[in-house]
PLY file of the C-alpha trace (Angstrom):
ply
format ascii 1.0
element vertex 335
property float x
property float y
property float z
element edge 334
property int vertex1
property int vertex2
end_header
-191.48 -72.49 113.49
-194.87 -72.37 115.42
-198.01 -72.22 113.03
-200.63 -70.08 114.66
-204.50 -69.69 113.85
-205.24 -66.22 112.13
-208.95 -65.46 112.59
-208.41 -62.69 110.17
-207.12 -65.04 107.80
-210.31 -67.31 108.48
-212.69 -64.80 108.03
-211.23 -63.81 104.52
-211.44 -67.64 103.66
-215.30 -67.96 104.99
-216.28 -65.08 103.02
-214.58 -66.56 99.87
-216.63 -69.72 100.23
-219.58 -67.98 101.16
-219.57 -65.65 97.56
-219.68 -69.65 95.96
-222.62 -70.75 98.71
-220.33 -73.60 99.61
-220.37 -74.83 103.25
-217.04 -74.35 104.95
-215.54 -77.30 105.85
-213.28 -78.38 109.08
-210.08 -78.74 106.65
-210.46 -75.17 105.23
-209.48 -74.41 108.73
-205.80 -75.28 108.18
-205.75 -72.60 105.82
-206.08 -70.15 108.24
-202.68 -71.21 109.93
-199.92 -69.22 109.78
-196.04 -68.74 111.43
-196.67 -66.53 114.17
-193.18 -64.34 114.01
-192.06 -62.47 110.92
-194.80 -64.02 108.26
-196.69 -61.51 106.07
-200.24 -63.18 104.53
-201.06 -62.67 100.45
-204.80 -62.40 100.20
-205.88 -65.07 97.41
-208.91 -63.12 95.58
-209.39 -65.77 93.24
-209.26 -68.66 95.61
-209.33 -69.75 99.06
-205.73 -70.12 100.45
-203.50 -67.87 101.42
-199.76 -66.58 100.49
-197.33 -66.13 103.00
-193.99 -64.34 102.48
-191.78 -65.73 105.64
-188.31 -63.89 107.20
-185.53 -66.08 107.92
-182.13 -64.84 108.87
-182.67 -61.73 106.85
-183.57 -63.89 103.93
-187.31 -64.06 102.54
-189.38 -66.81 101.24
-192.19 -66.69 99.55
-195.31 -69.72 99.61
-198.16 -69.66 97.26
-200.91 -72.44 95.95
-199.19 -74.10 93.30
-202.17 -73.79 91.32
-200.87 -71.11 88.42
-204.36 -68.98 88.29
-204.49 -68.22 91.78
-200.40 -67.52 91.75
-200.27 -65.95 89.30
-202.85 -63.34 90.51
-201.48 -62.89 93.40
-198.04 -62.26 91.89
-199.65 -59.27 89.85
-201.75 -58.23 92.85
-199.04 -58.19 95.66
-195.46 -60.01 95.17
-194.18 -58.14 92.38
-194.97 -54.97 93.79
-193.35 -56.14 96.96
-190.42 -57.56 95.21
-189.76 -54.29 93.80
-189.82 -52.27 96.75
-187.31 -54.95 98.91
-184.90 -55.20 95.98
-185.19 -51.05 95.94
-186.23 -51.28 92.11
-189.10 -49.11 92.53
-191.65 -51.22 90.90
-192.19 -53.90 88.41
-194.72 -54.01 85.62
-195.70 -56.48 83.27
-198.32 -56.38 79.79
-199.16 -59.56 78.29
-200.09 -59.68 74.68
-201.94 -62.66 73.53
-201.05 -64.41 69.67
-202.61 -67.09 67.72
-202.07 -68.23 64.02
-198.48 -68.01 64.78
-196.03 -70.43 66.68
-193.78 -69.29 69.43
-190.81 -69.87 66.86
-192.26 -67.81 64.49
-192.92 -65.22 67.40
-189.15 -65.14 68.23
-187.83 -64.74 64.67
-190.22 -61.93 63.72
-189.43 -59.99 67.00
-186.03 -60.86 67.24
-184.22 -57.46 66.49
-186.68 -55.98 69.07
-185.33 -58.20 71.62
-181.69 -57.83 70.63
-179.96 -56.42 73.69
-183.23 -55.36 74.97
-182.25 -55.49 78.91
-185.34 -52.99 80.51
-188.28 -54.26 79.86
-187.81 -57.94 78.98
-189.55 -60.03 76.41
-190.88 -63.47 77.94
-192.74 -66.02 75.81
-195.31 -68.57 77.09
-196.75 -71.31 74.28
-200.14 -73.11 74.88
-201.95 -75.48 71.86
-202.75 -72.62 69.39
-201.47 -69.72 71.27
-198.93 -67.71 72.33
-198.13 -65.22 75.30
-195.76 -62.52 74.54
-194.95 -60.85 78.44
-193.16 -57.23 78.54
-191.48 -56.84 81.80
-190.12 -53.43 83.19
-188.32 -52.27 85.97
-188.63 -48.26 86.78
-188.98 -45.84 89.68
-192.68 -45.88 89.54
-195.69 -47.45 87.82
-195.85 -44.32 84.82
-191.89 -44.96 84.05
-192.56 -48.75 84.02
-195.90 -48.27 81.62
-194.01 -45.88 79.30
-191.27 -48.13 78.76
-193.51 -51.00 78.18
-195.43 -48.86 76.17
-192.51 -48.43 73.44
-191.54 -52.11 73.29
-195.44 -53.01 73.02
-196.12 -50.93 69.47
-192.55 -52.49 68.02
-194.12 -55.63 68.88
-197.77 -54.68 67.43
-195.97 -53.48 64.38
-194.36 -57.05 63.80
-197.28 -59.13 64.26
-199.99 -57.38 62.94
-203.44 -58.44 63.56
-201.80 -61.94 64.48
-201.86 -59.64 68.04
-205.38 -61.10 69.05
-205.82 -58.91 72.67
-204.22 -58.84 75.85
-204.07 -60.95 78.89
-206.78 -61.97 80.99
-208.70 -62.04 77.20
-209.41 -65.20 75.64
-209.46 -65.47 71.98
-213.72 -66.65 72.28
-213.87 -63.01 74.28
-212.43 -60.79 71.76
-214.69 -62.58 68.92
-217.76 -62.58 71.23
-216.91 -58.29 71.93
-216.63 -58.39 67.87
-220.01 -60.03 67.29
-221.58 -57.13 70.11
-219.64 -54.41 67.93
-221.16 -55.57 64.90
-224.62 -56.69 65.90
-224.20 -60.46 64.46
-225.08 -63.84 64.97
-223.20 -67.29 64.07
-224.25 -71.01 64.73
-221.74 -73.97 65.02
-221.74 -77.35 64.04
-219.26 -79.67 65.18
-217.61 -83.61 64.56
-214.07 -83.98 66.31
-214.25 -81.34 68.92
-217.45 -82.40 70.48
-218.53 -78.62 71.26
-214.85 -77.22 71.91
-216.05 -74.59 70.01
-219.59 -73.86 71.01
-218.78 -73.91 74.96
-215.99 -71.20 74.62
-218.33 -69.31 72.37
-221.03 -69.51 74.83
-218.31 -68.50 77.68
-218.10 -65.15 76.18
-219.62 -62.50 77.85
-223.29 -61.85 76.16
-223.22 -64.88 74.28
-227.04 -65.17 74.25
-227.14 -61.82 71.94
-225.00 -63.60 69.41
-224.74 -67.87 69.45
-228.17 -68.90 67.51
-227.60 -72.61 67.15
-224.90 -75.23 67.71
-224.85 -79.06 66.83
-222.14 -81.62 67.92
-222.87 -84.95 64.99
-219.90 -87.56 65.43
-221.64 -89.94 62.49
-221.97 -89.67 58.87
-225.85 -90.83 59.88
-226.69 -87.78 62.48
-224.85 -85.46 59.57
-227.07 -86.39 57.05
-230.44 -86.37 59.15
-229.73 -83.07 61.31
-227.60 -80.81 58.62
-228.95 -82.26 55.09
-225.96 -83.27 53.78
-226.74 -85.73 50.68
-225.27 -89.25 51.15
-223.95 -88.70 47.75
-221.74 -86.27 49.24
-220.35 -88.36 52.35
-219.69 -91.49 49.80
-217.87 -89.62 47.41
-215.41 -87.37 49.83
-216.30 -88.57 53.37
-216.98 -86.31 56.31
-213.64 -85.12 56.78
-213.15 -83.04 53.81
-213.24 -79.48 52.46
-216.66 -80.73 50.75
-218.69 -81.84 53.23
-217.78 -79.36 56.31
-218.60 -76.74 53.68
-221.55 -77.99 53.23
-222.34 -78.53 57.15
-221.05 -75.10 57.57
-223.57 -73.25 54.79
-226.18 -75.53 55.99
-225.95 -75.08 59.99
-226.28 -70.87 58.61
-229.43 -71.59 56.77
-230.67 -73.63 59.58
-230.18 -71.38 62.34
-230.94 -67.96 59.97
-227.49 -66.99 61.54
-225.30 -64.27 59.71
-222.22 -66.47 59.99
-221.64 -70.03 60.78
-218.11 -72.53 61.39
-218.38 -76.32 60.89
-215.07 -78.54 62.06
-214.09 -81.87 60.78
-211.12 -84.13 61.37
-209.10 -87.06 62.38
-208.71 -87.01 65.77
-208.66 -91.08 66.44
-205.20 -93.15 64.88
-208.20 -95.81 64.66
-209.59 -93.95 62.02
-206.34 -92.39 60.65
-205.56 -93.72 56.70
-202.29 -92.53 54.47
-205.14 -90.30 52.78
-206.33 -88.96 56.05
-203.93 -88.97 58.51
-204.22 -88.30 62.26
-204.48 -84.27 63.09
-206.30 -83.70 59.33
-208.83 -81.04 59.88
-211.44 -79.06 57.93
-212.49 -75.61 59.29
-215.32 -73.77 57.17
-216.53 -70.02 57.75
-219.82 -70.01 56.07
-221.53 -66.25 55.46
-223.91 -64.54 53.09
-220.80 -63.46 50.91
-219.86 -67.20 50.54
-217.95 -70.43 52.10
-214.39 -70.10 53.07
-212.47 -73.81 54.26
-209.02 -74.24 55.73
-207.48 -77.50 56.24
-205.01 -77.95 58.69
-202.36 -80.59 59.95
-201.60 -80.45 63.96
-199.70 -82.77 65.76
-200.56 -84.13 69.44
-202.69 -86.12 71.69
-206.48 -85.48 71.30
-206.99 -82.55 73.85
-204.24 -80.75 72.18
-205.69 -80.84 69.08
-209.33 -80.22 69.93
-207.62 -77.04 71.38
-205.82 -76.25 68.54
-208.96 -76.99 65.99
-210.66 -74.49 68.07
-208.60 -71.56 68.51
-207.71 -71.87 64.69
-211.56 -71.70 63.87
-212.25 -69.05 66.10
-208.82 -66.47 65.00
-210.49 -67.79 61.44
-213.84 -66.36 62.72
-212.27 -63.14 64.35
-210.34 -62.34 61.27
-213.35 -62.08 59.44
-214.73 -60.01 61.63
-211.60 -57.75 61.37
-211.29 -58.12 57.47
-208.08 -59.75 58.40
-205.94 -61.66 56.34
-205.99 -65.70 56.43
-204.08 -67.38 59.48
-201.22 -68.65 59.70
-201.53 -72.18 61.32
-198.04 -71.95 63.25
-195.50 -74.28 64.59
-196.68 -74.62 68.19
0 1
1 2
2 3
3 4
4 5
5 6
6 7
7 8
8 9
9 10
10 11
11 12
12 13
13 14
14 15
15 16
16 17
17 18
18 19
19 20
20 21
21 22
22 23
23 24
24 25
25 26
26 27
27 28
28 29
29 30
30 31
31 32
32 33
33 34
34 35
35 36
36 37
37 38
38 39
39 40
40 41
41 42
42 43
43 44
44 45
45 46
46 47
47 48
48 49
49 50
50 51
51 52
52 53
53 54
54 55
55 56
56 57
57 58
58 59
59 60
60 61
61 62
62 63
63 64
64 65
65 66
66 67
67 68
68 69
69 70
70 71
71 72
72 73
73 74
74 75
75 76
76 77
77 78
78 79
79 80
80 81
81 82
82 83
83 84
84 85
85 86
86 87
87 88
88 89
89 90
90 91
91 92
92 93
93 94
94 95
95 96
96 97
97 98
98 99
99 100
100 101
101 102
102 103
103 104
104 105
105 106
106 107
107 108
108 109
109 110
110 111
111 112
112 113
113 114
114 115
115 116
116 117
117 118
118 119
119 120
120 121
121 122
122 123
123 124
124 125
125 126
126 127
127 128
128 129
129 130
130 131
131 132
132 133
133 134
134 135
135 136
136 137
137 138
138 139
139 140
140 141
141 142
142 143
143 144
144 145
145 146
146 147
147 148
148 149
149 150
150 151
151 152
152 153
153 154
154 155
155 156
156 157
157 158
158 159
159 160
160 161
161 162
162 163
163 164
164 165
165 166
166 167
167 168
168 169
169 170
170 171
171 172
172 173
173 174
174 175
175 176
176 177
177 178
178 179
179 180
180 181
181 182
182 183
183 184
184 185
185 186
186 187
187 188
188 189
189 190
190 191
191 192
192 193
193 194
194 195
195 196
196 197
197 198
198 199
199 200
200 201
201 202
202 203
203 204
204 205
205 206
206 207
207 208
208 209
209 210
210 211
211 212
212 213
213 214
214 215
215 216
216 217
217 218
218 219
219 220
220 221
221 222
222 223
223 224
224 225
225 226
226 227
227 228
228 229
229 230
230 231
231 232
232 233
233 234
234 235
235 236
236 237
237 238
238 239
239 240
240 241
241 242
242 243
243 244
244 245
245 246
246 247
247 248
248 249
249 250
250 251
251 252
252 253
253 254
254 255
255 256
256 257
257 258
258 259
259 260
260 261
261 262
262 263
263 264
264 265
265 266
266 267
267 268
268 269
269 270
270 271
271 272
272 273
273 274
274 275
275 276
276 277
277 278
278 279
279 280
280 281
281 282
282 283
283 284
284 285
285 286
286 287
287 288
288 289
289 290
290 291
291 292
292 293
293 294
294 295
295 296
296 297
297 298
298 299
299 300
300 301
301 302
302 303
303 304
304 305
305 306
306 307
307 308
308 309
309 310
310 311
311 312
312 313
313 314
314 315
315 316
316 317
317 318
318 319
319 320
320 321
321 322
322 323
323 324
324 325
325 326
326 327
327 328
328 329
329 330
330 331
331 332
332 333
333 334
């Protein structure tokens, strides 16, 4: 089929660019082509090129970016609804809740009489390092049927996993602690080994994150420990840096240094170089450090190094936000 130029479809894409002040280029000109009979264009309001949903022989296909934000968001924004209406469903709603301290196995065994012969809505799980998406599909007349019968599988689901139910999708675990620390007018400061600031960039990503992050410090050496936190060498001969003693030690002392109300230090194996029987790779030390005393969790994840700097830093923040909460201790999970 014949690709046309849309200068409607250009115009959207120019004013995308222009909200980033980046210079539109020749290239981002093929973006504004599409088929010129039976083609129906998806705005993209989170990036620059468009959807198209094509007719062929009374059959329909449907082209997005392949990158999952941007399809994603236009799935919620325009294809589902569309979807619905073709298909003569009426519409089709979906409510993400977002987990962490539990793995997706875990998920599916404490849910799974909920989703026994569940049919309208559906139950859909997604797994990341440290989290888990729980996704409650329904299929109604209209948006208010759909809601309401998402509605009733959402509090069976609440009931089951308790506070282990961290917010709902877009939130990110660092936003919901960040919207705790406004709540409660408090501050924290961060010091780091393994996850080289993991922690303190999605802290700082929050929304208001000036009112709340004091101080953060990213040491990878048993010499920077000891000369920017004041831990005593006799401590770092005696257990090392990764252990509960000495990252509750960085942690109390990171909360004197920064006069913050609550502080997290991380330490762990994250190298095989460095790996031992004793310490062995995915070994980690989380400590929560406030005026009421020093709580440390070690943990053992598997995976490559990104994985586990994720999954260091999603269990010190859910440690973090369940303090906040008065929650109970995580769970460390299976995913």
């Amino acid at each position: 089929r014949e690709l046309v130029y849309d200068p409607d479809v250009m115009a959207y894409i120019e004013a995308h660019f222009k909200r980033a002040n980046i210079e539109v280029r020749p290239t981002h000109r093929k973006q504004a082509y599409i088929f010129a009979e039976t083609c129906q264009v998806i705005n993209n309001t989170v990036g620059s090129a468009p959807g198209l949903i094509i007719e062929v022989n009374g059959k329909y296909i449907i082209a997005m970016p392949g990158v999952p934000r941007e399809m994603m968001r236009m799935c919620e924004d325009a294809v589902f609804d569309w979807i619905a209406e073709k298909s003569g469903v009426g519409t089709i709603k979906s409510k993400s809740l977002k987990i962490c301290g539990l793995g997706e196995s875990t998920v599916a065994e404490r849910i799974e009489d909920i989703m026994e012969g569940l049919q309208n809505p559906t139950i859909a799980f997604l797994a990341r390092p440290g989290d888990v998406t729980v996704r409650i599909t329904a299929k109604a007349a209209n948006d208010s049927e759909a809601m309401a019968l998402i509605s009733k599988v959402e509090k069976q689901v609440r009931t089951k996993l308790g506070d282990h139910v961290y917010g709902e999708d877009p939130q990110t675990l660092e936003m919901v602690t960040g919207a705790l620390f406004a709540q409660y007018g408090c501050t924290i400061a961060v010091a780091e080994t393994c996850t080289g600031g993991w922690i303190i960039n999605r802290l700082i990503d929050a929304p208001d994150s000036a009112n709340f992050f004091k101080h953060g410090v990213v040491v990878c050496n048993e010499q920077m420990v000891k000369k920017l936190l004041n831990i005593s060498e006799d401590a770092l001969k005696q257990y090392g840096l990764v252990s509960a003693e000495v990252t509750s030690q960085m942690a109390e002392n990171i909360r004197k240094i920064a006069e913050a109300d609550y502080s997290l230090a991380v330490t762990g194996i994250l190298d095989v170089d460095c790996a031992t029987d004793e310490k062995p790779l995915g070994l980690n030390y989380i400590a929560l450090a406030s005026q009421d005393g020093i709580q440390c969790v070690e943990n053992r994840f598997l995976g490559e190094r990104p994985t586990l700097k994720q999954r260091i830093s999603q269990a010190a923040l859910d440690l973090l936000r369940r303090r906040l909460i008065g929650g109970d201790k995580a769970e460390t999970g299976d995913n």
